[in-house]
C-alpha positions in Angstrom: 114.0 -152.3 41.5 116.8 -150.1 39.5 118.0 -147.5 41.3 117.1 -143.5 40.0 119.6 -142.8 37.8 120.8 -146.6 36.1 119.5 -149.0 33.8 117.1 -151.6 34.8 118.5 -155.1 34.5 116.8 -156.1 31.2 118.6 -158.4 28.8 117.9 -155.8 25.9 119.9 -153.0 27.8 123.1 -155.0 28.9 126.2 -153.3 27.7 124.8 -149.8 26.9 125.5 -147.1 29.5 124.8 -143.7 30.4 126.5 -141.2 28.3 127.8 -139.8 31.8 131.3 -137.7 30.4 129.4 -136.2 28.0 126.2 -135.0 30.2 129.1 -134.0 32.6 130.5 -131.8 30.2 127.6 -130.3 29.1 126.8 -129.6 32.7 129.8 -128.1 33.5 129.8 -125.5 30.5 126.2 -125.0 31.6 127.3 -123.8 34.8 130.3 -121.6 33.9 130.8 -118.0 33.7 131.8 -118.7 29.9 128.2 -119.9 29.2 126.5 -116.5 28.7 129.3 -115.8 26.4 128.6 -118.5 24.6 125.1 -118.1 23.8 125.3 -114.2 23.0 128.8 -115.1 20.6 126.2 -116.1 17.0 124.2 -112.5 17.7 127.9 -110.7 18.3 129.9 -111.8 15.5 126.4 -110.9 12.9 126.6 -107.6 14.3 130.0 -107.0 14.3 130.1 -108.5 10.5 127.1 -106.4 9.7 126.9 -103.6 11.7 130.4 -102.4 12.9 132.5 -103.6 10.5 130.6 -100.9 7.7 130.5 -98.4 10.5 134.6 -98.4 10.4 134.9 -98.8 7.0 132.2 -95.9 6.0 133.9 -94.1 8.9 136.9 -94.5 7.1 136.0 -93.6 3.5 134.7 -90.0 4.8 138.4 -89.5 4.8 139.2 -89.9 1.8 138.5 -88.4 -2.2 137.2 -91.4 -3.4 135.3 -91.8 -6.5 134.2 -95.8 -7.8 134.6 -95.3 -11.2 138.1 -93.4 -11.8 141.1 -95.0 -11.9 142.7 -92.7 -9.3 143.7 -94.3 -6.0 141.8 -92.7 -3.2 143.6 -89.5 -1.9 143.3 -89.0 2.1 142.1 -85.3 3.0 141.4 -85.5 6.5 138.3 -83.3 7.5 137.9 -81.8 3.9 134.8 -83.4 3.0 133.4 -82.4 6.0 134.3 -79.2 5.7 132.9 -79.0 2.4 129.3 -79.9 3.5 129.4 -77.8 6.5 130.4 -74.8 4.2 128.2 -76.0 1.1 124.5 -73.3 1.2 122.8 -76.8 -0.8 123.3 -78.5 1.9 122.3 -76.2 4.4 119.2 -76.2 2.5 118.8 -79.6 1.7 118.5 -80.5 6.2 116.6 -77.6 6.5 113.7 -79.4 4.0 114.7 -82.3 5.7 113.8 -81.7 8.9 110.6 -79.4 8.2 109.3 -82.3 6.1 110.4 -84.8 9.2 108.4 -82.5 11.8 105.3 -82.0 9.8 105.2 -85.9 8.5 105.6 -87.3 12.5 103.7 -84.5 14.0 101.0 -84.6 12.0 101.0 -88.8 12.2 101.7 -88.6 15.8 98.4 -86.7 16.0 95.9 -88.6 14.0 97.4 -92.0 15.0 96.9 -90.5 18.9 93.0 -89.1 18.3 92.3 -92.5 15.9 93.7 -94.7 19.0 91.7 -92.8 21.6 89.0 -93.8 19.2 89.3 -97.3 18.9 90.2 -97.8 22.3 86.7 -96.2 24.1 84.9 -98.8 21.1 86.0 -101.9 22.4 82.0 -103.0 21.6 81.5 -101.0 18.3 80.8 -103.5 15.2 83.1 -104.1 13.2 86.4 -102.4 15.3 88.4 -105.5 14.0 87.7 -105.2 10.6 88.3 -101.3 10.9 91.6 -101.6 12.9 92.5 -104.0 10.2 91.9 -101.8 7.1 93.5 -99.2 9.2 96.9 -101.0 9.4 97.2 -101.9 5.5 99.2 -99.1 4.7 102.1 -99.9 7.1 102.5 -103.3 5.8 102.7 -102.3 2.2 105.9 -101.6 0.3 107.0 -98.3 0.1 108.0 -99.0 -3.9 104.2 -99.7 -4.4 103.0 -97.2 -2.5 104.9 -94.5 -4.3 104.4 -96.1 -8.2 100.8 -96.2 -7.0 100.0 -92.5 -5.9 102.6 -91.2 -9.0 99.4 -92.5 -10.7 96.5 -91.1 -8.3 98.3 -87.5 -8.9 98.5 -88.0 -12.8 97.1 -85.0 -13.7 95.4 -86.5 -16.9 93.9 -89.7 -15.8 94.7 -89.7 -11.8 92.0 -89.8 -9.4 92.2 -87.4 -7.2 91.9 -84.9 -10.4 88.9 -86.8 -11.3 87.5 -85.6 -8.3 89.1 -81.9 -8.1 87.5 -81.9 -11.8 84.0 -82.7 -10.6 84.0 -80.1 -7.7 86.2 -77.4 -8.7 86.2 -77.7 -12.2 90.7 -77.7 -12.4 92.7 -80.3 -12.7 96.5 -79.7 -10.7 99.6 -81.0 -11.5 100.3 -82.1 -7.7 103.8 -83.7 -8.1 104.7 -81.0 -10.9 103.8 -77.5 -9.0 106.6 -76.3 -6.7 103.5 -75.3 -4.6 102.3 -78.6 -4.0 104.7 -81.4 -4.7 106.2 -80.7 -0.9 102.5 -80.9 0.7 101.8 -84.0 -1.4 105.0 -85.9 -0.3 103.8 -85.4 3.2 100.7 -85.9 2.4 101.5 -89.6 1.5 103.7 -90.2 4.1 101.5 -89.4 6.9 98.5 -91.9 5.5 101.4 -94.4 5.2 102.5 -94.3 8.5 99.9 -92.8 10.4 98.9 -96.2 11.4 102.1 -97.2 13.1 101.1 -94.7 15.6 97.6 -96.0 15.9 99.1 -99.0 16.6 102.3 -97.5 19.6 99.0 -95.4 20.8 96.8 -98.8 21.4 100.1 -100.4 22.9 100.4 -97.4 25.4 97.1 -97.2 26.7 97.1 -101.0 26.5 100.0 -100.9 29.5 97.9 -98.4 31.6 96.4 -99.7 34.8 92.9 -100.8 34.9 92.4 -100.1 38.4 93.5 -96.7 38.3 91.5 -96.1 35.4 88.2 -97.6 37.1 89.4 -95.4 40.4 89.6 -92.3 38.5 85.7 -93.4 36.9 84.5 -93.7 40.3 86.0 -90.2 41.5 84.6 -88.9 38.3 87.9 -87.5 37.7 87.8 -85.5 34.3 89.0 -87.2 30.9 91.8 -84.6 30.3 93.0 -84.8 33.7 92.9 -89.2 33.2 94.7 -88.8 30.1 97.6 -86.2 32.0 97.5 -88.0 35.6 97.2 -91.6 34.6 97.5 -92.5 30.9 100.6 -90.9 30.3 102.8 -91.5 32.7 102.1 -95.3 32.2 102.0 -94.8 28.3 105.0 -92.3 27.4 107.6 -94.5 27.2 106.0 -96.7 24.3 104.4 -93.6 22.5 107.9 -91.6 22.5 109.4 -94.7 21.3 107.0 -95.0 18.2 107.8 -91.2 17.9 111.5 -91.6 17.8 111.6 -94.4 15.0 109.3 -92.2 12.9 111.4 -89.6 13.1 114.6 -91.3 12.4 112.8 -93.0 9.7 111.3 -90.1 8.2 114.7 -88.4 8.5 116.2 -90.6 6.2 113.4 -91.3 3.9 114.4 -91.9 0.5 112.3 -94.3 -1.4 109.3 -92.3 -1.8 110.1 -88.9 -3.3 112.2 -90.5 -5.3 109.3 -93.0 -7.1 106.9 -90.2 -6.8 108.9 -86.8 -7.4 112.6 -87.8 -8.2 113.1 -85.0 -6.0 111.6 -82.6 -8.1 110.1 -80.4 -9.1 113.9 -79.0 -9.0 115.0 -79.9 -6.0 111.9 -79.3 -3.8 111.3 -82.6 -2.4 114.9 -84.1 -2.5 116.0 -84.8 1.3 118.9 -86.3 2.9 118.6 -89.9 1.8 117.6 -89.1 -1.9 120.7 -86.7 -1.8 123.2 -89.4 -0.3 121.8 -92.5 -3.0 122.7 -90.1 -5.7 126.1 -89.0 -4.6 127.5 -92.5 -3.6 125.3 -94.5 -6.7 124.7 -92.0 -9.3 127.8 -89.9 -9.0 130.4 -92.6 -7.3 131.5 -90.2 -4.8 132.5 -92.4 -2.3 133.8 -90.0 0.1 131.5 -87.5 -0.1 128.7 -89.6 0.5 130.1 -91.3 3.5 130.8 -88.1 5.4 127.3 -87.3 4.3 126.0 -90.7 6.2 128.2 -90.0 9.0 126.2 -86.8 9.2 123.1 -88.3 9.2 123.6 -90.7 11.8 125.4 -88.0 14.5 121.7 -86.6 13.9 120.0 -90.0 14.5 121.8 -90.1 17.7 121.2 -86.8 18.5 117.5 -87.6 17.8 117.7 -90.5 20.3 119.5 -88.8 23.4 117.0 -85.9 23.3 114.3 -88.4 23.2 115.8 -90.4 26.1 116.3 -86.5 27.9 112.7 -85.9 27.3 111.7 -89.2 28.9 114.2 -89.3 31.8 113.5 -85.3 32.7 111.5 -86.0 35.8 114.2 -88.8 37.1 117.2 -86.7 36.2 115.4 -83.4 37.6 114.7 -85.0 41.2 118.2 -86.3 41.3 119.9 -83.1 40.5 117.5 -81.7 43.6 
């Protein structure tokens, strides 16, 4: 009988052997410290080819007066363009409608994707709850370049539909994307059916990790439903839900593509935010420089977003240790 490990004695194998160096050497790379290094090396040079390297070099450019299309060589001036924006009132202004449409889009999503999840996830027998969830969804998987083309058109004021129906109850037709008064409310308005959903779906995933047998517990103690949502759902569910709220506000922070398809910033500059702002200094007006220390901005905010997230989430850890 051949031995574990060997060839059988069969005329059709004489002469062929066990590629032994070479499963040794796989074995001993296997088993080195290199080895992790190794697998995680494909993942590390795409990010540093795609993620740090354009840090540094759009790190670098915020230096610089740099405009694409003169024939200038680019002129180093330190913190000047930074200077600039911190001094400019159009900026100023420009954050400040950035960040009051950012908390109105996420709170108002955050809230309707919270009560909609409650919703679906008490109905786990109603009819249909697949079919519902599934309609639900649609709007997050669409494109945003559809989504804007498509309600430019359900706010035409001529043939849209949403004048069709102010016609028929009111008897006015608005101008939603046109009226300083209501092109801001209509963005939103847009954004939060877009993305409400997302939360839906971070709010199902939260109550999804919660415990059944401290939910049944609290059932048989008849514990009250706010006091189950404050005592057991939350604690178990606030680290996905405050993730989902962190993208969305990062997201909706630098959201770009739909006031410009819908609004073009207008009317004026009403609806033009950070990322519509930055697109048309660096690709409209080639102003390198200025647009990079604009990004650079924008992402110290983004990571001041996050670390205040991660505060929030950490405060009862952090507070016990500091007492």
């Amino acid at each position: 009988m051949a031995q574990i490990g060997t060839f059988p004695d069969h005329p059709a194998l004489k002469g062929i052997a066990p590629p032994r160096g070479r499963l040794a050497g796989l074995r001993s790379i296997e088993g080195s410290r290199a080895f992790p290094a190794l697998l995680l090396a494909p993942i590390m040079i795409f990010f540093l080819v795609w993620n740090v390297v354009p840090l540094v070099w759009l790190l670098g450019v915020s230096f610089y007066k740099y405009k694409v299309t003169s024939s200038r060589e680019p002129a180093y001036v330190g913190f000047d363009n930074f200077t600039d924006l911190w001094r400019s009132s159009e900026i100023w202004g420009l954050i400040g409608r950035t960040l009051t449409f950012m908390v109105t889009s996420v709170g108002l999503a955050t809230l309707l994707g919270v009560l909609l999840g409650l919703l679906f996830w008490g109905s786990g027998k109603m009819p249909g709850r697949r079919l519902a969830l599934t309609l639900l969804f649609t709007p997050m998987v669409l494109p945003p370049i559809a989504v804007g083309t498509f309600y430019r058109l359900i706010y035409e004021p001529s043939f849209g539909v949403v004048n069709h129906f102010t016609q028929a109850v009111i008897g006015r037709r608005f101008d939603f994307l046109g009226d300083k008064n209501l092109a801001f409310g209509a963005t939103i308005a847009v954004d939060v059916w877009m993305w409400t959903p997302f939360m839906i779906l971070m709010t199902l995933a939260a109550l999804g990790s919660v415990p059944k047998a401290e939910l049944e517990a609290a059932e048989v103690d008849r514990l009250p439903w706010l006091k189950r949502l404050w005592y057991i759902v939350l604690p178990h569910g606030k680290f996905i839900l405050m993730l989902g709220i962190l993208l969305r506000t990062i997201d909706a922070f630098k959201t770009t593509d739909l006031p410009y398809l819908m609004t073009n910033g207008g009317p004026g500059n009403l609806t033009e935010f950070v990322g519509l702002s930055l697109y048309r200094t660096g690709f409209e007006a080639f102003q390198m420089g200025d647009a990079s220390a604009l990004a650079v901005v924008t992402l110290l905010v983004a990571i001041a977003f996050t670390s205040i997230y991660l505060y929030v989430l950490n405060y009862r850890e952090t507070r016990a240790q500091l007492t």
